[in-house]
Structure formats: structure tokens, C-alpha cells
N, C-alpha and C positions, 0 to 999 in steps of 0.2 A: 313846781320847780324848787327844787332844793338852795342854797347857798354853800356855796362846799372854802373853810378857811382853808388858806394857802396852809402849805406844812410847816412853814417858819417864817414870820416875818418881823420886822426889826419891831414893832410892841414885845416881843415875846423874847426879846435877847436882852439880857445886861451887860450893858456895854458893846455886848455883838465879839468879845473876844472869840469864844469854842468856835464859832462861826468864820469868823477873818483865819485861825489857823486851818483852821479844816479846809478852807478854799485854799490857802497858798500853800498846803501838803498833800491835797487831795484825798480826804478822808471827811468822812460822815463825821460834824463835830456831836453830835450827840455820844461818841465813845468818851470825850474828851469830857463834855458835859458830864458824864456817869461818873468818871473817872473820878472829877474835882469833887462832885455831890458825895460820894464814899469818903473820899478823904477829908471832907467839912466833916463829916461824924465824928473822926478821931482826933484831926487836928484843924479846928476853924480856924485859931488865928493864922498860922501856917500856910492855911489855904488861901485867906484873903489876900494877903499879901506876895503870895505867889502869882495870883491871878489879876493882878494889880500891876506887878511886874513882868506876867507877859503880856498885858494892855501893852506896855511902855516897847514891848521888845515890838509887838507888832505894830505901832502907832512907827517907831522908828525905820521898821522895814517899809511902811509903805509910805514914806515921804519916800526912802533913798530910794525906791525901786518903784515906783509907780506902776509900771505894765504887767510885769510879773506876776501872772498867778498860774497854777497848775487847775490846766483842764481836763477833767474827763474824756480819755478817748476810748472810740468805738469801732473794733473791726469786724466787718461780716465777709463772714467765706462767700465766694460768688460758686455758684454750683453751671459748670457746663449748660448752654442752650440745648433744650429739649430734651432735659435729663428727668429720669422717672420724680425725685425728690423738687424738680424747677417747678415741675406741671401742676405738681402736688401742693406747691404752694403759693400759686399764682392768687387766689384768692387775698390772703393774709398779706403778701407784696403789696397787691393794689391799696390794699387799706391802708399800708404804711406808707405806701409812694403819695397817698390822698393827704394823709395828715402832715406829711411833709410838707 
């Protein structure tokens, strides 16, 4: 049996900023992470200090807004009872309806 690490967890963040925007905008913060790491190349101080101040922006959003975050939503088309693509995928359903 293998040990598989989670894909992000808070050892692995500084500060956990890219992270806290990316939940309250709904976006992957590793864009953001790419983002800042290119812009340290050309202007470190710049960047520290940017990210420093959005610590502060998002430390302040989430005192004033506590519940607020944007979640991931998820719509599946439901296909007609006993339609040729339903039948077809009854299998794969189950499994999803299992790990559900």
C-alpha cells in the first residue's frame, strides 16, 4: 500500500495566501502561485511586498465576511429513463452513486 500526500496542504503554503484567494475567487491558486514566482524573477522586492499586502487584504476579508467563500459548482445533464446513452452508462453511475 502506497501513501499518496494530499495535493496541498497547509506545510506546503506560505502563509496560505494563493490559496485563501483562490478559494474566495474560485480559481486554482497555483495560477496565482505561477504568477507571483515569474514576477519574483524580475521584481522580488515588488513582489514581496505585494503579497504581503494581499495577506492583509485577505486577512481583512475574512474577519468582515466570515462565510463567504465561492464554491465549485457542478451540473449533470440527466438523460431520459431508458434512453440508449442511460443504459450505456449505468455501470459508471453506480460507481459514482457508490462513492457518493
Amino acid at each position: 500500500m502506497t501513501n499518496v500526500k494530499p495535493r496541498s496542504s497547509s506545510k506546503d503554503n506560505l502563509l496560505g495566501i494563493c490559496h485563501a484567494v483562490g478559494e474566495d475567487f474560485g480559481f486554482n491558486p497555483l495560477w496565482l502561485r505561477l504568477a507571483l514566482g515569474a514576477a519574483f524573477v524580475v521584481q522580488p522586492v515588488g513582489v514581496v511586498i505585494g503579497y504581503l499586502a494581499l495577506g492583509i487584504v485577505v486577512l481583512v476579508s475574512r474577519l468582515a465576511f466570515p462565510g463567504n467563500r465561492a464554491t465549485p459548482t457542478v451540473s449533470i445533464a440527466r438523460q431520459p429513463e431508458g434512453s440508449a446513452a442511460n443504459v450505456a452508462n449505468e455501470p459508471e453511475q453506480q460507481v459514482l452513486a457508490q462513492a457518493a
